[in-house]
N, C-alpha and C positions, 0 to 999 in steps of 0.2 A: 320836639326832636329836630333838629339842625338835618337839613337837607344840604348836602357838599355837591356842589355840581363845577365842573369845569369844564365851561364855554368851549374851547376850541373844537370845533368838529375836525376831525381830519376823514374826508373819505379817499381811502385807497382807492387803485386801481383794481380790477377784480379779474379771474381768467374769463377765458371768451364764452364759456357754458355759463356763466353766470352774470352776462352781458345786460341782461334785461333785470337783473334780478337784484342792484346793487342800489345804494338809495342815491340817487341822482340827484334830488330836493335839498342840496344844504339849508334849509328853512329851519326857523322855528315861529311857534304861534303864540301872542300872546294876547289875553282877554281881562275887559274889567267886569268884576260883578257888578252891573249898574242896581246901586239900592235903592233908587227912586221907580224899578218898574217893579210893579208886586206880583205882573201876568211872568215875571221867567221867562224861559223858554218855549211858554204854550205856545203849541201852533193850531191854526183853523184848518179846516178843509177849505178848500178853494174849487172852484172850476175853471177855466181856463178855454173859451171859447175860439176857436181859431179860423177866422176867414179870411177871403182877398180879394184884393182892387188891380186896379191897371194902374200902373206907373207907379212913381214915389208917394205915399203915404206916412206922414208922420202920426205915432201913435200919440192919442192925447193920455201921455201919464198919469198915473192916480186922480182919474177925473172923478168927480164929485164927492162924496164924502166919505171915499175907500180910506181914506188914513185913520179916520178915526173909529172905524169898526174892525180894525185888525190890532196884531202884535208888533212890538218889530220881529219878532224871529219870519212874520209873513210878508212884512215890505222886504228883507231879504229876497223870501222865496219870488216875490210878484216881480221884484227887480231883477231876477236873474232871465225870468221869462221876458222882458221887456229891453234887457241886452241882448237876447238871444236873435229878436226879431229885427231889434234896430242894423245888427251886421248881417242879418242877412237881408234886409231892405239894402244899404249901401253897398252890398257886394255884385258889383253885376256880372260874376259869374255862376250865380245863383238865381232862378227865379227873375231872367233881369225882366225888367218894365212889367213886373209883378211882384206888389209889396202886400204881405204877411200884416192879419191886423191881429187883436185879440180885445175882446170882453174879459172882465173877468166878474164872477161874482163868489163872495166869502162867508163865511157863518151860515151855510144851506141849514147847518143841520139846529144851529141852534132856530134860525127862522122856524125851522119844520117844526119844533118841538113847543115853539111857543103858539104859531098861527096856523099849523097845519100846511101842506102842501093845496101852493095855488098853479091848480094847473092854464091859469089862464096867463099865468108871467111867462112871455117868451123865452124869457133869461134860464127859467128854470126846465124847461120843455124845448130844450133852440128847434128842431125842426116843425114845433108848430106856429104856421108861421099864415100870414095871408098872401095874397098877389102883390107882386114887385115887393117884397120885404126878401129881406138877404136869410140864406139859411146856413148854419155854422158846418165847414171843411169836416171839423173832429173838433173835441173835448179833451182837455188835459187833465188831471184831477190828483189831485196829492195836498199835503203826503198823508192825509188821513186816510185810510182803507175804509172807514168804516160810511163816509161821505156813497164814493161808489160802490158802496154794498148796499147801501139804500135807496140809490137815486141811478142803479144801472138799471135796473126792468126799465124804466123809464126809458132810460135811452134809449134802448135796444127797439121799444116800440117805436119809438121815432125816427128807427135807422140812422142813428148817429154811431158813430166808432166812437172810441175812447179810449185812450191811453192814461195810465197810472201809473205814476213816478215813484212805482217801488215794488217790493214782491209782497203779497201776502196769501196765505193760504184758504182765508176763505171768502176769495174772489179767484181762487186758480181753474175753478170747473168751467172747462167750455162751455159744457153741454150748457148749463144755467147762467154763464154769462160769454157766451159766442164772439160781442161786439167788444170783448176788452182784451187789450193787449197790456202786459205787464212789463215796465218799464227797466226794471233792475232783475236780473236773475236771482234763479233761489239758490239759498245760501246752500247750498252742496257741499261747497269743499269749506265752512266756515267750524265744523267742528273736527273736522281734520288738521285747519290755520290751530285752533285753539290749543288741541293734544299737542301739537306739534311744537305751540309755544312752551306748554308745559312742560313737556321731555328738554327741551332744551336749557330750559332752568332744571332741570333735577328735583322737578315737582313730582311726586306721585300721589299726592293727597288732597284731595280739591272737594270743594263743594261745589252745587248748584243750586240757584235760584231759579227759577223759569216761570211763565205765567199757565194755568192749569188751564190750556185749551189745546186744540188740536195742532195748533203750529209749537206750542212748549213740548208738548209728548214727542213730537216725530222729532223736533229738536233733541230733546232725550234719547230717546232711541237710537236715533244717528250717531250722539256722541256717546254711548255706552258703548254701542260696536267697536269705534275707534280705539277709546281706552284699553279697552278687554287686548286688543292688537299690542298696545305700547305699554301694557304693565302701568296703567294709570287707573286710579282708587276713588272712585266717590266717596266722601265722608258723609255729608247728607247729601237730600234732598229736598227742599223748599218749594211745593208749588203755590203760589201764588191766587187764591183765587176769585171767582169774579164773582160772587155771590156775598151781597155786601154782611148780611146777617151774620153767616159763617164766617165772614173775614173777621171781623169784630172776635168772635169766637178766638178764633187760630192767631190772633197776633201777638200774644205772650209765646205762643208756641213757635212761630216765624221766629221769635228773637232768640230762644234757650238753643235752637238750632244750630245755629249758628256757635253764640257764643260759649255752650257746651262743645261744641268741636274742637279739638284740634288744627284744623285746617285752615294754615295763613292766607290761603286761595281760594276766590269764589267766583265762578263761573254767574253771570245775570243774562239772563238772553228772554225775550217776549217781547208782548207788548206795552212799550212806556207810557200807554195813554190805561192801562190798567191799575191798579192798587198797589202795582210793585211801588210808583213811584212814591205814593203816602207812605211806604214801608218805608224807604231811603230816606223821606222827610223827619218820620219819629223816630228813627234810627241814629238822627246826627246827634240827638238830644242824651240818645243812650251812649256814645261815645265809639262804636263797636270800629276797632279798628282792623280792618282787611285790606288786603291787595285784590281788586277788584278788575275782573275781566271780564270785557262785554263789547258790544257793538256801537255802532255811531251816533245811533238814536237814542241812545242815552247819555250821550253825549252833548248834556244842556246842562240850565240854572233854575235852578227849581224857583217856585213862588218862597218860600228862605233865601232869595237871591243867594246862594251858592249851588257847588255843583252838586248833581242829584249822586254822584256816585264818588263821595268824597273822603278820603283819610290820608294818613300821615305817611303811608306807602307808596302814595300815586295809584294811580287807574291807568290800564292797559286798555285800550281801544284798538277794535278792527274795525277799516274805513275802507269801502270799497274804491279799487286805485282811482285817484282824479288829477286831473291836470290843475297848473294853475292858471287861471285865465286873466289876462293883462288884460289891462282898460277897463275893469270891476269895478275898481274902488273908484275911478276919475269918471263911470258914465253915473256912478249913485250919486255923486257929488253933481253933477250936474241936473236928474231929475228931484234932489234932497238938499239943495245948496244951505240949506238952512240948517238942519237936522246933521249933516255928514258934513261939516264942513272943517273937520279938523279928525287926525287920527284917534284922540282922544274918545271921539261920536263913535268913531266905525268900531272901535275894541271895546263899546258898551253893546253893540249889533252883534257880533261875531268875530270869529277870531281874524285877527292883524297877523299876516307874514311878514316876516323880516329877515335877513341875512346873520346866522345867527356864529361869525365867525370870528367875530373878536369879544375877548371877556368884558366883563365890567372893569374898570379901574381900579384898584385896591383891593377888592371882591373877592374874595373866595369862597362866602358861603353867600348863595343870594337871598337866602331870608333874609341875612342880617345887615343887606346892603340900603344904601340910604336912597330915599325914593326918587331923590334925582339924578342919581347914577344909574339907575335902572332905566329910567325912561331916557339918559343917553343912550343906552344899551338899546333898547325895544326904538327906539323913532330913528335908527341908524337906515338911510333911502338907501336904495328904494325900499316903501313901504305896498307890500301889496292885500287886498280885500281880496280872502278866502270863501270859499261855495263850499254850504254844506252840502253833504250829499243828495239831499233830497233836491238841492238850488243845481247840483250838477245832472241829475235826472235831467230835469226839467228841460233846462236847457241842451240836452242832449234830444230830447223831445221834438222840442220848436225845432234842431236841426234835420231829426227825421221827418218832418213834417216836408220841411223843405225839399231836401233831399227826393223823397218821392215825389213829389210834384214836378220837381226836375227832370226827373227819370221819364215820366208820365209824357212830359212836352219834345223832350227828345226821341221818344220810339211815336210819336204825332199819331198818339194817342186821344181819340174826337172824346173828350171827357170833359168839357168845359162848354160853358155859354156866357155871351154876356147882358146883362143886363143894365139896358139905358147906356149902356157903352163904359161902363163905370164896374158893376160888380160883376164879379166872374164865381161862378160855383160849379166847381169841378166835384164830379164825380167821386163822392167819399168813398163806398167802398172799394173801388177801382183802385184811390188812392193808400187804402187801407192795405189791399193786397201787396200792391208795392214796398209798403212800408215794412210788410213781416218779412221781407227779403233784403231790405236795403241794405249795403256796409259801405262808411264813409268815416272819412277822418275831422273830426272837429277843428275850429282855429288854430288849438294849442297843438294839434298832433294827436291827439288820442284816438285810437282807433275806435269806433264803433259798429258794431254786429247785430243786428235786430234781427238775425236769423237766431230764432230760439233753438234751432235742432242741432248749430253748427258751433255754438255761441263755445268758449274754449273755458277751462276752466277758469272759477272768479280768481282776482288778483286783489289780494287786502292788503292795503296799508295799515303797519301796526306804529300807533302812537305813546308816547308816557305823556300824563298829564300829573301836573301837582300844582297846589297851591302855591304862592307868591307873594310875602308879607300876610298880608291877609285880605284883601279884596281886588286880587289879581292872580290870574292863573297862567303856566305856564304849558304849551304844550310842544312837544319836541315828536319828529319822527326816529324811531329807532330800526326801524327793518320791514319787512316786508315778506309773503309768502304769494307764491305762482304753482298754481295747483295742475301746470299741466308740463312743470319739470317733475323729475324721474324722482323714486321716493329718496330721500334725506339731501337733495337738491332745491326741496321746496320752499324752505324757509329759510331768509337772509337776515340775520341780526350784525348790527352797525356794534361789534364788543367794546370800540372806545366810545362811542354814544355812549353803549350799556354804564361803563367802569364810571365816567365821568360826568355822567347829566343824571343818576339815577341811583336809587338808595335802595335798588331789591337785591342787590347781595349781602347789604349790610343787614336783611330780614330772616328773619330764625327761615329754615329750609320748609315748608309747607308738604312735611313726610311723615308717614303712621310711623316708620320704624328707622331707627338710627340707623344709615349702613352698617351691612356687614365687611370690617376693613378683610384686606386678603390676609388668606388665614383661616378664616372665618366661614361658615356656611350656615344659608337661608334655613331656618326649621321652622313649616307653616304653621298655625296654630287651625285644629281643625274647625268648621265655620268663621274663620275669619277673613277678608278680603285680602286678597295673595300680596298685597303692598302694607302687611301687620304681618308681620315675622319675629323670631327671635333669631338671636346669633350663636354658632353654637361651634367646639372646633373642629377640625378637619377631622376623620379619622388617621391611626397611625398609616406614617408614609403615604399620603393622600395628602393633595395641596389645593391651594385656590388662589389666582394669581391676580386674580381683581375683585374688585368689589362687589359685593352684591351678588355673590353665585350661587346658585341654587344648588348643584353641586358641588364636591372636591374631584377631582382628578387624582384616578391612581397611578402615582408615580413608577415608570417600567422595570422590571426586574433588578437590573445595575445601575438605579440610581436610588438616591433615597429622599426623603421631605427634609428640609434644614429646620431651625428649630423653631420659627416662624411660621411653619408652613406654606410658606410663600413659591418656592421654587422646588423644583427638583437636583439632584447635584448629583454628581456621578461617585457610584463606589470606589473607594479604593481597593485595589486588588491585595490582597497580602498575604502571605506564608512566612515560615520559619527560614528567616533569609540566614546566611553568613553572614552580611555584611551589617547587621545589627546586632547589639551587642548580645541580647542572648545566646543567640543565635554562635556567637565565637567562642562565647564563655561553654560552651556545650560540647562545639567543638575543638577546644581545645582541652579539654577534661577529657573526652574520648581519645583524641591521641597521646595525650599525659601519660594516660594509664593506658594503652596501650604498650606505650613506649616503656613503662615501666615493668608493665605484664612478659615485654621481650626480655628485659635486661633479669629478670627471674628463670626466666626461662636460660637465659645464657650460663646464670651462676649454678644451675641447678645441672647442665649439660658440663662446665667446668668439674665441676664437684660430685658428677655421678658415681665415684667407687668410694663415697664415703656411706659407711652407715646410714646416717640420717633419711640420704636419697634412696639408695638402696631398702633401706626400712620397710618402708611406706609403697612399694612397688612405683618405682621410677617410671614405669610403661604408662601409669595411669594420669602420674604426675606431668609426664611430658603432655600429652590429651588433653590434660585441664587444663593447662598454661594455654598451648595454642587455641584451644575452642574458648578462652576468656580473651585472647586476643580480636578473634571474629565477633567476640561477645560487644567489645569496645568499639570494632570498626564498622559494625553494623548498622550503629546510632548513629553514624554521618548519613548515612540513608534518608533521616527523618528530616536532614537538615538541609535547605535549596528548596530551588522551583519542582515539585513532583511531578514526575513523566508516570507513562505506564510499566516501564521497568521497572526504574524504582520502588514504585508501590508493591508491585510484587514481588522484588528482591527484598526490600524491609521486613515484611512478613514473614515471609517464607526462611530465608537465611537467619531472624530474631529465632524463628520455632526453632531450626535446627540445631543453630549453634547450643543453645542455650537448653536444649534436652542432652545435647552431647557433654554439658558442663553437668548440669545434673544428675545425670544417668553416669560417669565418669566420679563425684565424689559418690553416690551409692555405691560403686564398686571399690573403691578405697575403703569406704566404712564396714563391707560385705569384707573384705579383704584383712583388716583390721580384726574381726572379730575373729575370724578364720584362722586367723595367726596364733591369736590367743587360745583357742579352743585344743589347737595344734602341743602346744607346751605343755598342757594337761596330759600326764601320764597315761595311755590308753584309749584315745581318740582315736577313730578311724577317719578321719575328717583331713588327713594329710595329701589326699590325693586330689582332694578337692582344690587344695592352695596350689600343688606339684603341677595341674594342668592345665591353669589359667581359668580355672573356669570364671572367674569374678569378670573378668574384662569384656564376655560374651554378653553380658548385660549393655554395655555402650551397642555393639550395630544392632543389639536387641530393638532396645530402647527405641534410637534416632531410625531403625525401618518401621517402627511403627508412626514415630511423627511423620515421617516420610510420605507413609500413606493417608495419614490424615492431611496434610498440606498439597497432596496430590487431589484427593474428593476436593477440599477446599478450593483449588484452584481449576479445573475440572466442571465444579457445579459453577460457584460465582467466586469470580476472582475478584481481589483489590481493582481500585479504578481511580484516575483521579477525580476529583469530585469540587466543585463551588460551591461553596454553600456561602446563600446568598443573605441570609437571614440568621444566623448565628450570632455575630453580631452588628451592632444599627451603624450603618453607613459604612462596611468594607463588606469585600466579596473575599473570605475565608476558601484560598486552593489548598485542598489535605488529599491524603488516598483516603478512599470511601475503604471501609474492612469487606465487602462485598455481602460474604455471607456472615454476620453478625454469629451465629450458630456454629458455624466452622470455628472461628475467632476463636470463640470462649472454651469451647473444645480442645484444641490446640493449647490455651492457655489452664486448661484447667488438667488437662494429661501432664502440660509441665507441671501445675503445681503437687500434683497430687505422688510425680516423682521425687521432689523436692522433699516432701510431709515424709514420703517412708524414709528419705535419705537422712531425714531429723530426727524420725525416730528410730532407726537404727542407730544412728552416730547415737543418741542417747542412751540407749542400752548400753552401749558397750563406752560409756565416758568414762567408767573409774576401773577397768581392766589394766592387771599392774604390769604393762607392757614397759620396754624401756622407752623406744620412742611412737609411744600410743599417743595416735594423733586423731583418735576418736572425740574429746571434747571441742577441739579445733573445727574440727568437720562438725560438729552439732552445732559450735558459736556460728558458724557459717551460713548454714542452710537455715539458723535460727533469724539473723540477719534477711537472707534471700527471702524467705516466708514473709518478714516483717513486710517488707518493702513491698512485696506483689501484694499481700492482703490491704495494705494503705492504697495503694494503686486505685482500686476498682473503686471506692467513692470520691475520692481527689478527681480522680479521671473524667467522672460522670457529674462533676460540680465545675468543672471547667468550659470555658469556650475558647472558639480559634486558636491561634494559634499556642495558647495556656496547654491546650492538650496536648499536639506534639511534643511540647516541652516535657509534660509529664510524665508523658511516655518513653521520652529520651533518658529524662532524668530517672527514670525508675529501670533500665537497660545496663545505665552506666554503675548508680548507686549497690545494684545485687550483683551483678561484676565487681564490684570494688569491694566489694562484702565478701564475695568469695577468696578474690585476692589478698586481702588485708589479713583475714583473719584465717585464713591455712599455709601462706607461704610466706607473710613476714615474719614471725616466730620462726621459721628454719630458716632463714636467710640470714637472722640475727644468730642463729647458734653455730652456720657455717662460717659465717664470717667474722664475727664478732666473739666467740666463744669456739675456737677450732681445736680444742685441746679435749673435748669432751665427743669431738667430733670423730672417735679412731674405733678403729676394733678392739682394742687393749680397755679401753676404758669403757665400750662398750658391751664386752664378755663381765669387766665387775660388776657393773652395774645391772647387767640381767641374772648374774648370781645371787645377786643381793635381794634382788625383785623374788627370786624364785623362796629362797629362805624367809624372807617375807611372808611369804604365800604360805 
């Protein structure tokens, strides 16, 4: 797989709260796997004996046959101690006319294991010692923990202090080791750096390796709390452990772990002098490829001279912050003239800085760059020699050593003697004290704090490392995390480092479950770890407007979900306007016919002394024309924005007029019969017609709807009403009917006037009257009926504004029903047929009717 990187760093400027926190170091590192060493990166335990003389003293360098019973990764470390003391020997604002010496002795532990502990070597016992023999200041001892966990009883009986160039957990007990002080703080905020790393790539699925002892566990522990805080998922759990029997056992198991997971990310944190590291060894064989996240201790080349934590992703490293120190690589070249005498030597030792701000030439992928352009690239000066961290302990060490003794000579503190006039031995634990309190700034600037109670949170540099052709590695800083900025302040990623030097976005995302896009909502699955979800949709009008939400949001009354579900949008308001076309088309058909309903009513008022009007009782006729005109202009009511008036004038004037139209042809059709009953020889039935009584059915009738539309409005009136949910995305303005039960009422007294007005008009259809307008009146109310019975399911299958329509249109249509079929037939025979239209021809024709009969 082609790793795409492009060279140019550019670091921005950053705002002032993130002053400390931006990466300063335009560097990059690069390293050769030297395949002639088979040791890797092993490292020894070391001691580090520290005494002093009067005046300048030159240390005598790798004297005797220290080169060949170490590694290089330990002439590294021994040389860092051996620069540390030479500046502060030439500084004479340090310690002046008192120079810093150091012993050192290496491989205790494999000595211990082969010959036993000789308590009779000074070296390994320094304060046992004879008369006039020097006795050592303090002890230095790294970066094996496990050296001074064997060889501190010791000290401590011999009252020597000792310092350890790292933190480990089980040498943290005072009580059982009182005379050590711990040189690197504990990792506190380093599984907070790590979560924090993850969130910030859009990781929530990670594994972990860790070694199964009491620094792995609390290690776990610590970062499970975190996770649990930032919605971050363990996939497994890999412990490592130190039982060689069982490991054998478990390491088919170590491997299916893994590479049954889904998780593109693997947290590795312990100890690398345990069997993680054989793991990573027969691991490379199995090809398992991961993005691998860890610390700086494993941050080496295995005895396979490659890197112990290697794949096609790169490896994330957290590096506790260190400066870089000028005059490294030019003092190693001077006590290693031979060995380091070209850049080539020092990047088979450890990593080469370099300025890493111009590309390769031609180059855009650097695998496939050709190996002498690369090392234009990598030998561009200045070149400087990188400290690992255990090398930057150290000498942070030798500086606190200094440091308090300084301290020590300025408050003329009686803590020293001299001896022969030559060696001076000050007071260790005196100096010791001092030392847990010292804070002082190193050459480069770094601050340092050996107040363990004050010390501030740790600061990690975070690195990408990848391979390079193939026996060369590349390492780049990318960001950085400061544990004691405010939270989502604490981590600094360099995004064009990220886009341009590094291939983890081009890495499938290390997540149990696809996001959920917006729209969409989290549904846990039950016992499964809350970072394994399905997706599932909103409910109606409910949204989710990012990603990943555990709920939807219900959208507020006036608005509604789009069809996405993404947003909320606002209702539209709407009613039966004018100014839309139904809405005209309605009302203009209301005043149509009204307009027409008058010009009936005119012809009918012209033409009152003809028979035809006359006939049929003109009083009632006149009554049904006008109350069919309120019929027509009451359906503009329905139509506009509805007030509270309106709603109660539509009802209430719909009920009256339209009982007064009803109740008005029963009296026509009562009238009708009456008539006829009258020409029957012997009826007494004539006083009936003589004194109006048919007409007393009209204020009969309309005082009873009266009262009913008085309860009606009285109990619960019309109102206007939103109805917000009728239909999806408007807010529907109607008059609410109030009392639904009145309503029906009201409608069902008209209908039930209507039905007797039908069947009366029906009885009396084939009555051989001359102008019997009894079938008329039956087609009519037959009409009127139709339309109100269609009404009530049409009505009730409708929404918004469909219903006022319905409602209109069924006002207008039994109006027009009435109209059409009782006064266009007489308007056709007074107008259009006026000759049948007399009294003359009216007497024949009821003669004729009666001989008939």
């Amino acid at each position: 797989m082609a790793k795409m990187f492009s060279l140019i760093v550019v670091f921005l400027g950053l705002k002032i709260s993130f002053l400390f926190c931006h990466l300063s170091d335009p560097r990059c590192f690069w390293r050769i796997k030297d395949k002639e060493n088979y040791l890797g990166d092993k490292e020894t335990g070391c001691f580090f004996y520290i005494y002093t003389k009067s005046g300048y003293v030159k240390n005598d360098y790798f004297s005797g046959n220290l080169d060949k019973q170490v590694t290089p990764k330990t002439i590294h470390l021994i040389s860092s101690v051996y620069f540390a003391i030479e500046e502060i020997n030439r500084n004479i604002h340090i310690l002046p006319n008192i120079s810093l010496l150091v012993d050192i002795q290496c491989n205790l532990m494999l000595d211990h294991v082969k010959g036993g502990l000789s308590l009779k070597r000074k070296e390994i016992t320094p304060n046992y010692y004879c008369t006039n023999q020097r006795r050592y200041l303090i002890i230095l001892t790294g970066p094996l923990w496990i050296t001074s966990y064997k060889f501190g009883p010791i000290l401590y009986f011999s009252r020597t202090p000792e310092i350890y160039c790292g933190y480990s957990n089980f040498i943290s007990d005072q009580e059982q080791f009182p005379h050590l002080y711990q040189m690197t703080p504990k990792d506190t905020s380093l599984p907070l750096a790590i979560v924090s790393l993850v969130v910030h790539f859009r990781w929530n699925w990670v594994g972990v390796i860790i070694t199964d002892d009491d620094h792995g566990i609390q290690f776990l522990s610590e970062l499970r709390a975190v996770m649990e805080r930032n919605t971050v998922c363990l996939a497994f759990v890999t412990m490592i452990t130190y039982n060689h029997i069982l490991y054998f056992k478990m390491m088919n198991t170590y491997y299916h772990q893994i590479i049954m997971s889904s998780a593109k990310v693997v947290i590795v944190y312990g100890d690398k002098e345990s069997p993680v590291q054989l793991n990573f060894m027969l691991w490379k064989f199995k090809n398992i490829q991961r993005l691998w996240v860890s610390v700086s201790q494993f941050d080496m080349i295995t005895m396979l001279r490659d890197f112990m934590l290697n794949s096609l992703y790169g490896t994330l490293i957290f590096s506790h912050q260190q400066s870089e120190m000028s005059g490294f690589k030019q003092f190693m070249q001077t006590v290693h003239p031979s060995n380091y005498s070209n850049d080539i030597s020092f990047a088979k030792l450890w990593w080469t800085s370099f300025k890493c701000s111009l590309p390769p030439p031609n180059c855009i992928t650097l695998k496939n760059c050709p190996t002498q352009t690369l090392f234009k690239w990598f030998l561009v000066p200045p070149l400087g020699m990188s400290m690992s961290e255990s090398c930057f302990s150290l000498y942070n060490a030798v500086y606190a050593v200094a440091h308090s003794l300084h301290e020590m000579l300025l408050q003329h503190v009686d803590t020293y003697s001299e001896n022969d006039g030559k060696l001076l031995e000050f007071n260790s634990w005196k100096m010791f004290s001092f030392l847990k309190t010292i804070q002082f700034s190193n050459p480069s600037g770094h601050q340092v704090n050996m107040n363990q109670n004050k010390k501030l949170d740790t600061e990690y540099d975070i690195f990408y490392i990848v391979d390079i052709l193939k026996q060369y590695g590349l390492k780049m800083k990318i960001g950085r995390f400061s544990g004691h900025f405010p939270n989502g302040q604490q981590l600094f990623m360099s995004g064009e480092m990220i886009d341009s030097a590094t291939d983890i976005k081009k890495m499938l995302p290390s997540i149990c479950s696809m996001p959920c896009r917006p729209g969409l909502r989290k549904y846990f699955k039950e016992g499964k770890a809350p970072c394994c979800f399905d997706c599932y949709p909103c409910p109606e009008n409910e949204v989710s407007n990012r990603t990943d939400m555990d709920q939807c949001v219900k959208c507020p009354e006036d608005e509604y979900a789009n069809i996405d579900q993404t947003i909320c949008l606002k209702k539209v308001v709407t009613f039966l306007d004018y100014e839309e076309h139904l809405g005209m088309a309605l009302a203009g058909l209301a005043l149509w016919f009204s307009a027409l309903t008058a010009i009936v009513l005119c012809v009918f008022l012209r033409h009152r002394d003809t028979p035809i009007v006359k006939a049929n009782n003109e009083t009632l006729s006149y009554v049904l024309l006008i109350s069919l005109i309120f019929c027509f202009l009451c359906s503009l009511l329905y139509i506009g924005h509805p007030s509270m008036a309106s709603c109660i004038l539509q009802q209430t004037i719909f009920a009256i007029v339209f009982i007064v139209a009803a109740s008005s042809v029963l009296a026509k059709t009562i009238t009708v019969v009456l008539a006829f009953k009258i020409t029957v020889p012997g009826r007494r039935l004539r006083w009936l017609l003589l004194s109006g009584a048919p007409n007393y059915i009209i204020p009969i009738c309309t005082s009873i709807q009266m009262i009913l539309c008085g309860i009606w409005l009285g109990t619960s009136p019309p109102f206007v009403d939103a109805d917000l949910h009728m239909v999806h995305g408007y807010i529907i303005i109607v008059c609410n009917k109030g009392s639904v039960i009145a309503f029906y009422c009201v409608l069902g007294y008209m209908g039930s006037l209507a039905l007797a007005s039908f069947t009366v008009a029906f009885l009396a259809r084939n009555l051989p009257d001359t102008f019997n307008e009894a079938k008329l009146l039956t087609f009519s109310m037959l009409v009127f009926c139709s339309v109100w019975v269609t009404f009530l399911p049409v009505y009730h299958s409708t929404t918004g504004k469909a219903m006022v329509a319905v409602e209109v249109f069924c006002v207008l249509a039994s109006s027009a029903g009435m109209l059409v079929c009782i006064f266009v037939p007489k308007c056709y025979m007074i107008l259009l047929r006026p000759q049948i239209n007399s009294f003359h021809e009216f007497r024949k024709i009821h003669a004729k009717a009666i001989n008939n009969n």
